[in-house]
N, CA, C and O atoms as CSV, one atom per row, in Angstrom:
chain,resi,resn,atom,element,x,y,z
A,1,UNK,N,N,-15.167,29.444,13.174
A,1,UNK,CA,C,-15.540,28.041,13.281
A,1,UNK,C,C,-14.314,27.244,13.722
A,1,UNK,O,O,-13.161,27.401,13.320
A,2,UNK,N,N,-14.778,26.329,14.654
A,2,UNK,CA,C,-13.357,25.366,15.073
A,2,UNK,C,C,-13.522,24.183,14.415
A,2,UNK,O,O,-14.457,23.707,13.770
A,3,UNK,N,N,-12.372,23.783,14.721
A,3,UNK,CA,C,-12.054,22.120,13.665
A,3,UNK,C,C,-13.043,21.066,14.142
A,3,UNK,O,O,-13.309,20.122,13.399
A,4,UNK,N,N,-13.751,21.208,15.667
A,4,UNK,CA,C,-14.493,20.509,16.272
A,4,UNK,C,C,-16.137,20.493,15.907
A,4,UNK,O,O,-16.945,19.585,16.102
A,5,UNK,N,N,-16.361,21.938,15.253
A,5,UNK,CA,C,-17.496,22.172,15.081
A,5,UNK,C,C,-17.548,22.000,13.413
A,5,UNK,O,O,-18.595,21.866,12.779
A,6,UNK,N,N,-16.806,22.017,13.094
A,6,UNK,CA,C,-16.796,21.902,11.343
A,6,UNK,C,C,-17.612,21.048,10.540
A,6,UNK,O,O,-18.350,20.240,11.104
A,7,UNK,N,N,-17.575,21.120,9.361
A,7,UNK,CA,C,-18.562,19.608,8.750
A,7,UNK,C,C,-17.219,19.292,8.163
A,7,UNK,O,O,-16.306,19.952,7.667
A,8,UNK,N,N,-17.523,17.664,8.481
A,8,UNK,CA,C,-16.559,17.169,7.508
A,8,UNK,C,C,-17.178,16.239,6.391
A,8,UNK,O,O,-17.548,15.190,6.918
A,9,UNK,N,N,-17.421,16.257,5.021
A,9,UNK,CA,C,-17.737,15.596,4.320
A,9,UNK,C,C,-17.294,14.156,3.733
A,9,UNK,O,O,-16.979,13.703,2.632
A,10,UNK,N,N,-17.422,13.732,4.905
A,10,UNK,CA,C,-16.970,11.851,4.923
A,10,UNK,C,C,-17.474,11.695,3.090
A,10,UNK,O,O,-16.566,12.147,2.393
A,11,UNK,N,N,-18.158,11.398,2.605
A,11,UNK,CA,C,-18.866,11.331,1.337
A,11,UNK,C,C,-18.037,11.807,0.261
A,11,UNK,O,O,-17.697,11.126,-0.706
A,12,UNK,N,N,-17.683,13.186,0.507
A,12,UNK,CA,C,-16.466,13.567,-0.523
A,12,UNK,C,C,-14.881,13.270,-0.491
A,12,UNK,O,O,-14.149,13.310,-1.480
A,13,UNK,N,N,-14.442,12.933,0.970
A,13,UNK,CA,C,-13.200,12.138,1.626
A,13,UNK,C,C,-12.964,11.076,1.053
A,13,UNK,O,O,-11.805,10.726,0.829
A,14,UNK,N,N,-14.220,10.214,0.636
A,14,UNK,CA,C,-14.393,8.462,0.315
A,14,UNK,C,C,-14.232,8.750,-1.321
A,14,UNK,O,O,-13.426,8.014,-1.890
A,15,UNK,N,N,-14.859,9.659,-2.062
A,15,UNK,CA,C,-14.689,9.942,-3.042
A,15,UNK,C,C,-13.436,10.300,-3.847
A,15,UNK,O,O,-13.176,9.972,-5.005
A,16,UNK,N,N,-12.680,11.072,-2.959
A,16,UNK,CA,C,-11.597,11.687,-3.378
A,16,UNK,C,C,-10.303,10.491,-3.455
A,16,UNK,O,O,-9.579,10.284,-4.428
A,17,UNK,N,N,-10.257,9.602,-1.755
A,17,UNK,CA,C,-9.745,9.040,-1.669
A,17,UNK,C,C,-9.635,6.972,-2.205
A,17,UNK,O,O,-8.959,6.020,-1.815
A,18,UNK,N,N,-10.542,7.143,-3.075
A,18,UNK,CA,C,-11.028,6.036,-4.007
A,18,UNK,C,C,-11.411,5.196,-2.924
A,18,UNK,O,O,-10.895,4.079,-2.890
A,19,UNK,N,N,-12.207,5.515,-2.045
A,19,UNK,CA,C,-12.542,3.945,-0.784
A,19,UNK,C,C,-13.792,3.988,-0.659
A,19,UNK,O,O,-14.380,5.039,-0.403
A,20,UNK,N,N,-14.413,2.796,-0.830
A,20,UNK,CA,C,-16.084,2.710,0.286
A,20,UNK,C,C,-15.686,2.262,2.059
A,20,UNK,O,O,-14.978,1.721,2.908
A,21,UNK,N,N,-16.768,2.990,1.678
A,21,UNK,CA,C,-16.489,2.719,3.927
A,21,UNK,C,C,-17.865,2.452,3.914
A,21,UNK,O,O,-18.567,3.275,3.328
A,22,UNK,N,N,-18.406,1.477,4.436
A,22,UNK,CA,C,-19.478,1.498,5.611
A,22,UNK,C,C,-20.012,2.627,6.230
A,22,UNK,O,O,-19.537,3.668,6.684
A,23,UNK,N,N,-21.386,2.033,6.104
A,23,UNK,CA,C,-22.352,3.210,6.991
A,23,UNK,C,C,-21.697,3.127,8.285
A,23,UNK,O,O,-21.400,4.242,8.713
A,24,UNK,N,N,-21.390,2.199,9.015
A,24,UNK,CA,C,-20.610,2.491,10.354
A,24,UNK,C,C,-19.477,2.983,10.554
A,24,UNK,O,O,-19.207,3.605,11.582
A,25,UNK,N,N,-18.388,2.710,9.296
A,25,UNK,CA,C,-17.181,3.642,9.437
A,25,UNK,C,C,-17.740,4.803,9.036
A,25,UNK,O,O,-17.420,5.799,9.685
A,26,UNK,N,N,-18.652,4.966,7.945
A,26,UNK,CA,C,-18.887,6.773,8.053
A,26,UNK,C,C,-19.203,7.304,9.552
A,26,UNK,O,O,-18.392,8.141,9.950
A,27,UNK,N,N,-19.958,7.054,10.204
A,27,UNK,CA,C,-19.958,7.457,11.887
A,27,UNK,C,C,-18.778,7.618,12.306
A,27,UNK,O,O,-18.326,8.704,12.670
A,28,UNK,N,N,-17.887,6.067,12.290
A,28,UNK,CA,C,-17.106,6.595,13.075
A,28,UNK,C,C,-16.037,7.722,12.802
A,28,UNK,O,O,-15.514,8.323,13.741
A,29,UNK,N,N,-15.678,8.032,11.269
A,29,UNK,CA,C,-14.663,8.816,10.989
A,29,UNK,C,C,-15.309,10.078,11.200
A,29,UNK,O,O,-14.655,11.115,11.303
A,30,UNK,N,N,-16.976,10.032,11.292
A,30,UNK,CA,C,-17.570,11.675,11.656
A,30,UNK,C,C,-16.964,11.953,12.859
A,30,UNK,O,O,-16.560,13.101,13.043
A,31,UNK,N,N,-16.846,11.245,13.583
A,31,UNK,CA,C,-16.698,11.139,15.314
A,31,UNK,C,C,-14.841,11.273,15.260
A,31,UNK,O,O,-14.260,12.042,16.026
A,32,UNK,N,N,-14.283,10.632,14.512
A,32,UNK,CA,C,-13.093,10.804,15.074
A,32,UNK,C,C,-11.741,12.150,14.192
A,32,UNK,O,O,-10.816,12.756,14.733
A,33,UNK,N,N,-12.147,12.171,12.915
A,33,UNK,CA,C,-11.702,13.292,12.350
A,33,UNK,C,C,-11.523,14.638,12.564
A,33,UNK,O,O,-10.673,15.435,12.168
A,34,UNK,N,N,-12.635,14.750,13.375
A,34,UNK,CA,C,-12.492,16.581,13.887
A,34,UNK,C,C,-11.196,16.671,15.385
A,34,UNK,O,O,-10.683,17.623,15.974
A,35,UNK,N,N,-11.095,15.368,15.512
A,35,UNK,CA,C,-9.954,15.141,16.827
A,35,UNK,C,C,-8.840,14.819,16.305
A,35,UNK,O,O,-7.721,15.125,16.715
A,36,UNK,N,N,-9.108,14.214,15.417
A,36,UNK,CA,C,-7.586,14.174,14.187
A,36,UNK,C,C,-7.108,15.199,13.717
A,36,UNK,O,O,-5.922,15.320,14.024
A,37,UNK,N,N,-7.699,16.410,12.790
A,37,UNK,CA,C,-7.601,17.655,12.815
A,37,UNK,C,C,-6.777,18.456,13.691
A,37,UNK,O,O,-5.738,19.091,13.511
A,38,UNK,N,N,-7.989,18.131,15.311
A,38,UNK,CA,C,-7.210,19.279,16.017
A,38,UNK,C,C,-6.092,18.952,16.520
A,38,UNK,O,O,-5.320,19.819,16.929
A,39,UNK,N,N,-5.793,17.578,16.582
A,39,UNK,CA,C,-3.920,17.111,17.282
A,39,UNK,C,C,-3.509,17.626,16.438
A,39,UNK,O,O,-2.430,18.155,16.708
A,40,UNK,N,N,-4.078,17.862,14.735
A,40,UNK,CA,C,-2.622,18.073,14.060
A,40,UNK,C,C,-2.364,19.673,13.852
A,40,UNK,O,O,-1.435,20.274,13.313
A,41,UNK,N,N,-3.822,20.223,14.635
A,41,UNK,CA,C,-3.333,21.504,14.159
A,41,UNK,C,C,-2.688,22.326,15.541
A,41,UNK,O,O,-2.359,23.509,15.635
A,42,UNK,N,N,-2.633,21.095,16.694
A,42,UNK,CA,C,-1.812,21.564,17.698
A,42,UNK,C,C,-0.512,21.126,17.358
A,42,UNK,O,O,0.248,21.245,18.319
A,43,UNK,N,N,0.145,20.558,16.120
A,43,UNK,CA,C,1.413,20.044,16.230
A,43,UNK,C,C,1.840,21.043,15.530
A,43,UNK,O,O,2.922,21.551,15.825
A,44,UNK,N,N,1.164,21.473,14.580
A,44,UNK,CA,C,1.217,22.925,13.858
A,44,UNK,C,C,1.793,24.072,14.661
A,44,UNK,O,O,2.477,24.947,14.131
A,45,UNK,N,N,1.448,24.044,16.184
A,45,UNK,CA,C,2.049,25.152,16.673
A,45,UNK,C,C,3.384,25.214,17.859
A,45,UNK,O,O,3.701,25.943,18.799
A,46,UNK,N,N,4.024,23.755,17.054
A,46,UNK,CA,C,5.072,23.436,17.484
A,46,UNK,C,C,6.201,23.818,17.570
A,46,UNK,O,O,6.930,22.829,17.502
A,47,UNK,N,N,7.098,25.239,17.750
A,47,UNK,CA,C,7.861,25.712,16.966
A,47,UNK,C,C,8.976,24.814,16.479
A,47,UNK,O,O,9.317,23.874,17.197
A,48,UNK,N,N,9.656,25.054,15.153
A,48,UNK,CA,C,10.682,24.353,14.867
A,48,UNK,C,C,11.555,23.958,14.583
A,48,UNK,O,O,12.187,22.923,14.375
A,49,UNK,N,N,11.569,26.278,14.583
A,49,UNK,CA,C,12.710,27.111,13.909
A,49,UNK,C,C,13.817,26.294,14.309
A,49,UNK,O,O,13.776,25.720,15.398
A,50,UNK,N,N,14.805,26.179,13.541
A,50,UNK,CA,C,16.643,25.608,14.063
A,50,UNK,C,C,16.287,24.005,13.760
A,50,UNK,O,O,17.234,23.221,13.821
A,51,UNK,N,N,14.896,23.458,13.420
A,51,UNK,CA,C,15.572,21.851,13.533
A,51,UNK,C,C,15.125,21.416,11.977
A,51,UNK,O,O,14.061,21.414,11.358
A,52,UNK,N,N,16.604,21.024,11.662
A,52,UNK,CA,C,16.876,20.192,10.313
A,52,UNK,C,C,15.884,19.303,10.459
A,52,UNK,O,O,15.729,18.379,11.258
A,53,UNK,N,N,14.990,19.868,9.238
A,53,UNK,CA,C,13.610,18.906,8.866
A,53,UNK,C,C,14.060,17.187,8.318
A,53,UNK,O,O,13.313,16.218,8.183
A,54,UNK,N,N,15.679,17.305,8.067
A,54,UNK,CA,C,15.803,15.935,7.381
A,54,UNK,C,C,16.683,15.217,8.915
A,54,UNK,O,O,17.531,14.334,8.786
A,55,UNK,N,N,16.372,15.663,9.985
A,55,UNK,CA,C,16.995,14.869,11.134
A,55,UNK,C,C,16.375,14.211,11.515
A,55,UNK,O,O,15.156,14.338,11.392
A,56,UNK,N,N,17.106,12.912,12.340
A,56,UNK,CA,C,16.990,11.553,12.078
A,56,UNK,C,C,16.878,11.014,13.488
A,56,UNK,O,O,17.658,11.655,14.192
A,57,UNK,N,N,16.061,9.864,14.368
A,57,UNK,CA,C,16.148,9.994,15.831
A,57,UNK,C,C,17.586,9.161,16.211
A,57,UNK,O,O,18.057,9.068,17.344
A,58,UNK,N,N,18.040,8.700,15.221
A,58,UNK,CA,C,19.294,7.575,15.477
A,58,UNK,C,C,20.466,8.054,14.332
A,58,UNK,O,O,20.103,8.382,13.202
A,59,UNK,N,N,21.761,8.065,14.686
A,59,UNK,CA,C,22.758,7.998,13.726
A,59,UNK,C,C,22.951,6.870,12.903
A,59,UNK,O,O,23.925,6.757,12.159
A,60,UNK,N,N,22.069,6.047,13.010
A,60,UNK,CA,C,22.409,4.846,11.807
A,60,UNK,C,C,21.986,5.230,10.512
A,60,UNK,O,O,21.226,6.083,10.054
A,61,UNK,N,N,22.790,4.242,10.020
A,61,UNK,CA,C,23.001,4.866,8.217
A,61,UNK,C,C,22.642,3.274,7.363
A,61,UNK,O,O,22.834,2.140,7.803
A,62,UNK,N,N,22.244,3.561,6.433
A,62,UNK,CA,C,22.147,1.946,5.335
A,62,UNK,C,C,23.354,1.945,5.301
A,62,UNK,O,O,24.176,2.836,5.086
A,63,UNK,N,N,23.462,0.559,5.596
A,63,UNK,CA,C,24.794,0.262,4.795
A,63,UNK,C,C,24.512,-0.644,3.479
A,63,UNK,O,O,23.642,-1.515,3.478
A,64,UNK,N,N,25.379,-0.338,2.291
A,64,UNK,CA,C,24.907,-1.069,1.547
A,64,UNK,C,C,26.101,-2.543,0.715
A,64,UNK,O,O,27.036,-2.225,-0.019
A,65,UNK,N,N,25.896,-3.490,0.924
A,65,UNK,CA,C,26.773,-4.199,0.069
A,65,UNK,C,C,26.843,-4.286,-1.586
A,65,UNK,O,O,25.760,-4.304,-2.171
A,66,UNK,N,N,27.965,-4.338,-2.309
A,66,UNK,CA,C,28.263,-4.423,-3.730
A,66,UNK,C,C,26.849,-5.657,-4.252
A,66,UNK,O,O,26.652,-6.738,-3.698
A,67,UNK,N,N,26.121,-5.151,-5.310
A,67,UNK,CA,C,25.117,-6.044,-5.776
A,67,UNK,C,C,25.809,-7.276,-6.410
A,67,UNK,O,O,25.678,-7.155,-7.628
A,68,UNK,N,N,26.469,-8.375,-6.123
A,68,UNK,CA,C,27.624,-9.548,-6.706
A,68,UNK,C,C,26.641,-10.394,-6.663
A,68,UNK,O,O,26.192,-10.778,-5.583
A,69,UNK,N,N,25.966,-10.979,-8.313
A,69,UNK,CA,C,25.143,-12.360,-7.791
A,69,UNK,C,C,25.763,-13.281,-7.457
A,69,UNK,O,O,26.897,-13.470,-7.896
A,70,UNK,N,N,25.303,-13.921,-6.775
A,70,UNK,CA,C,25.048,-15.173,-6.205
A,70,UNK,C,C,24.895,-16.327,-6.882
A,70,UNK,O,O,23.710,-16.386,-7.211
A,71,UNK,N,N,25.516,-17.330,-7.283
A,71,UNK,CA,C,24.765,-19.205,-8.263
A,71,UNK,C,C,24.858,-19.882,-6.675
A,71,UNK,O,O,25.806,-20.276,-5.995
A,72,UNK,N,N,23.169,-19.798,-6.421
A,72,UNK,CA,C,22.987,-20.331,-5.244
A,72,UNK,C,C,21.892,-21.554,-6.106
A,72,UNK,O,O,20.708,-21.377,-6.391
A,73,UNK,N,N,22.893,-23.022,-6.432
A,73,UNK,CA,C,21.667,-24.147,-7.171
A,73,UNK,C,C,20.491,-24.522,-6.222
A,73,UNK,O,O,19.328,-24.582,-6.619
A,74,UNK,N,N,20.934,-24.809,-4.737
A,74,UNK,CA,C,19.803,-25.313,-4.087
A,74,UNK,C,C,18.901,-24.655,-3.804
A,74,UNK,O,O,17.885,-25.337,-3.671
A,75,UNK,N,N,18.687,-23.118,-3.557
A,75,UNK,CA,C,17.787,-22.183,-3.762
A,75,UNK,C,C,16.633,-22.208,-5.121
A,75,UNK,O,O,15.420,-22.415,-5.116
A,76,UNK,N,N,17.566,-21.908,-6.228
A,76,UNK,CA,C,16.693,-21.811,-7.680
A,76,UNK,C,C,16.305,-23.658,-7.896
A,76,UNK,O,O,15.292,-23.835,-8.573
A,77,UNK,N,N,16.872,-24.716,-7.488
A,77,UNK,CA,C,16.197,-25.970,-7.581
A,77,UNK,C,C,15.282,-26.133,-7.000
A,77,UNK,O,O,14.416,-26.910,-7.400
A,78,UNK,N,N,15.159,-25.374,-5.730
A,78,UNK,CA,C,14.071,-25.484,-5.047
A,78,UNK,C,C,12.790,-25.026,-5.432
A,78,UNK,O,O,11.814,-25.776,-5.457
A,79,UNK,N,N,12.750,-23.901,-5.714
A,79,UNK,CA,C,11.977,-22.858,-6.163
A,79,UNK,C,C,11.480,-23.495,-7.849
A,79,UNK,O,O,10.289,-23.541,-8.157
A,80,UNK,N,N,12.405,-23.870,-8.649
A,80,UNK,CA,C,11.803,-24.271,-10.198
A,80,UNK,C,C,11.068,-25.386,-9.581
A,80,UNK,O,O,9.875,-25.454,-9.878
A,81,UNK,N,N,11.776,-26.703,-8.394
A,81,UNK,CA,C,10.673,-27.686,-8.035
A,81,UNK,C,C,9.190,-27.322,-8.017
A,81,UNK,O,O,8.314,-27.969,-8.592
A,82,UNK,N,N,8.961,-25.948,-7.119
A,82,UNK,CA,C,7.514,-25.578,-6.829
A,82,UNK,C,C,7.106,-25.098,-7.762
A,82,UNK,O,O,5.912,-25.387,-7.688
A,83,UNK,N,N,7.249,-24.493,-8.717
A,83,UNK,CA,C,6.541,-23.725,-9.983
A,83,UNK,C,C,6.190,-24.875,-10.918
A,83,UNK,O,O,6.892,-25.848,-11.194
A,84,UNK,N,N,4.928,-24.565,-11.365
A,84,UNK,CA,C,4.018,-25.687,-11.795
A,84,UNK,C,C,4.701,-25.546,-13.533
A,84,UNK,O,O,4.460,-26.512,-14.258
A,85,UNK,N,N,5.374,-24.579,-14.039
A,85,UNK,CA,C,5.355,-24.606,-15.253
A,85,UNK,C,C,7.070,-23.893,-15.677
A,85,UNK,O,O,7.376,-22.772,-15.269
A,86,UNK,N,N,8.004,-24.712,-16.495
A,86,UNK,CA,C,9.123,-24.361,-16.505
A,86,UNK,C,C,9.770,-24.368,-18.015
A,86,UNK,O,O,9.352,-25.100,-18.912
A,87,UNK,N,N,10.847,-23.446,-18.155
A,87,UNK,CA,C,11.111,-23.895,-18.947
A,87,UNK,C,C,12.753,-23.074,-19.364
A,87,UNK,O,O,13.154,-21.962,-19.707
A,88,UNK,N,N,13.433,-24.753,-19.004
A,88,UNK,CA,C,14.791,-24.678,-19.204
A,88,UNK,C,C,15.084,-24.515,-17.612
A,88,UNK,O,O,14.895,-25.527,-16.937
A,89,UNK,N,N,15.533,-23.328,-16.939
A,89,UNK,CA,C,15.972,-23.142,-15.513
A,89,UNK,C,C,15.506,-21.530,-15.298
A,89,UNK,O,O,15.979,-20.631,-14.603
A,90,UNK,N,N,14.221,-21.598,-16.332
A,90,UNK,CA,C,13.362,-20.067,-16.134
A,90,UNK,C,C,12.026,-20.302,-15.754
A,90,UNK,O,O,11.414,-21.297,-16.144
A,91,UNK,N,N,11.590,-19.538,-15.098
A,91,UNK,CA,C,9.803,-20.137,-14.328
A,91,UNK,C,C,9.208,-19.377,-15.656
A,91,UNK,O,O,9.602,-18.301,-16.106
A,92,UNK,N,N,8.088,-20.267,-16.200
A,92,UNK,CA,C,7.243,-19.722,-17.569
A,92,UNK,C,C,5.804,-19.066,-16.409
A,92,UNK,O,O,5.114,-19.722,-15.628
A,93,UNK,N,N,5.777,-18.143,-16.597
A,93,UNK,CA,C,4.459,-17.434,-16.362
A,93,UNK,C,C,3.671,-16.792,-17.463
A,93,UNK,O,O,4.350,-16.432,-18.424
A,94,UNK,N,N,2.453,-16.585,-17.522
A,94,UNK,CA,C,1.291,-16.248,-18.477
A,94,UNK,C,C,1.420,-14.321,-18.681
A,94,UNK,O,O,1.412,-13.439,-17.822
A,95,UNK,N,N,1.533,-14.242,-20.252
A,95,UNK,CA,C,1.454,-12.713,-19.961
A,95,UNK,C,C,0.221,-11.872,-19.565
A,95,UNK,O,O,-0.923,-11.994,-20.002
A,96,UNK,N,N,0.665,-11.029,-18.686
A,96,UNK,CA,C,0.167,-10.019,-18.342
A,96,UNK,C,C,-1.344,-9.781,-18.908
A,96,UNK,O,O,-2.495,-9.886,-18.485
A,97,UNK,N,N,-0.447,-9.269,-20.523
A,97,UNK,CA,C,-1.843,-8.734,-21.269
A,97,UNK,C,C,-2.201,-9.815,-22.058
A,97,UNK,O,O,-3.110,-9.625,-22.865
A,98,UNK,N,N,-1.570,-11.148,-21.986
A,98,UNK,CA,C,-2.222,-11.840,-22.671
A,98,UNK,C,C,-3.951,-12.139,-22.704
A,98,UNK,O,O,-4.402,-12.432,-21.597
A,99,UNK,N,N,-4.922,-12.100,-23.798
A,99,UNK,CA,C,-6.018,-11.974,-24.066
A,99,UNK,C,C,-6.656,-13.195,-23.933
A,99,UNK,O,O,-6.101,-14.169,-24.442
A,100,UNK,N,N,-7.662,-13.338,-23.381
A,100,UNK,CA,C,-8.135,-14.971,-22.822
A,100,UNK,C,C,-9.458,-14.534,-23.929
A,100,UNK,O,O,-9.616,-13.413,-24.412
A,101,UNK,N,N,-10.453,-15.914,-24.200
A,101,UNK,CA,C,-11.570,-15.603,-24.493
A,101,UNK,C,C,-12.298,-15.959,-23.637
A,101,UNK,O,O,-11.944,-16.959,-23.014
A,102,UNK,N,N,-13.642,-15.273,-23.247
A,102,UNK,CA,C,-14.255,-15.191,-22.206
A,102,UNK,C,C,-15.242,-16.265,-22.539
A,102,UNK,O,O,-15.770,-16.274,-23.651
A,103,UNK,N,N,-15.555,-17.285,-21.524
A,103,UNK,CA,C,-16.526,-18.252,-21.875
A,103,UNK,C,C,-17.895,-17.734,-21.532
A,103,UNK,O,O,-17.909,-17.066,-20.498
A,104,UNK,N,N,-19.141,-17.887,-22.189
A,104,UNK,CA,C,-20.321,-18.241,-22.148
A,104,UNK,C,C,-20.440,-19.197,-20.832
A,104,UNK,O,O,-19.667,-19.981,-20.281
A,105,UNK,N,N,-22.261,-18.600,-20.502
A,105,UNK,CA,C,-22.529,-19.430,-19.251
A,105,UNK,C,C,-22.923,-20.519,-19.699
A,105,UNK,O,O,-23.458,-21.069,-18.737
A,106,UNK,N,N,-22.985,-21.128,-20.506
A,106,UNK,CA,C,-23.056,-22.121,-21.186
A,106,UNK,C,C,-21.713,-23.228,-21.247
A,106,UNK,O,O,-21.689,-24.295,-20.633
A,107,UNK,N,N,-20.730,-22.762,-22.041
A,107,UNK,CA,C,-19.173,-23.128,-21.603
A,107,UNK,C,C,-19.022,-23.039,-20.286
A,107,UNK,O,O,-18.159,-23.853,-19.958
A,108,UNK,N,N,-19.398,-22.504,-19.442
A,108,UNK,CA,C,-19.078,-22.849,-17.763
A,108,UNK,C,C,-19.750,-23.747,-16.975
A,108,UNK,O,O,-19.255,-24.278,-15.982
A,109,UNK,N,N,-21.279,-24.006,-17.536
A,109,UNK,CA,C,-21.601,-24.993,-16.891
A,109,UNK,C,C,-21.614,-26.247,-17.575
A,109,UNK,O,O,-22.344,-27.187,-17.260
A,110,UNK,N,N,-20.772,-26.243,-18.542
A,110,UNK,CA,C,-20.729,-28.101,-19.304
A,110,UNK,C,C,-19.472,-28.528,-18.833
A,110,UNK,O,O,-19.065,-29.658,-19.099
């Protein structure tokens, strides 16, 4: 069997890969996957003996600077300006797991 003639189970792909797709993307990935496949299983027969799998197309390198903060005031003045809720020269945000109580459709429409 070739990669062209194969089944591919779009249905178990979407499953595996936690996504809904559309009845029209299911078509199209029927249509375009078995061509995806076979480029990759022609790259497969690429030989590649001798080339350092960790080589790079450019000699550039990160450079990295010393992490030294910064007291940049007009930056953080700016920024506490826009945040709706402060406190001291720290932005107050809501926790995470903090627990809300859930209103009634009743409480939502009065």
């Amino acid at each position: 069997m070739t990669i062209h003639s194969m089944h591919i189970d779009i249905a178990k792909l979407e499953q595996l890969s936690k996504i809904r797709l559309t009845p029209e993307e299911h078509i199209m990935l029927s249509a375009q996957l078995p061509s995806i496949f076979a480029y990759v299983a022609k790259l497969q027969e690429v030989n590649t003996d001798g080339v350092n799998p960790a080589a790079y197309i450019s000699d550039l390198l990160n450079v990295w600077r010393d992490d030294i903060p910064q007291e940049d005031a007009t930056v953080r003045d700016a920024a506490l300006a826009l945040f709706p809720e402060k406190k001291a020269s720290a932005l107050q945000v809501p926790s995470v797991g903090a627990r809300t109580k859930k209103k009634s459709v009743e409480e939502v429409e009065n």
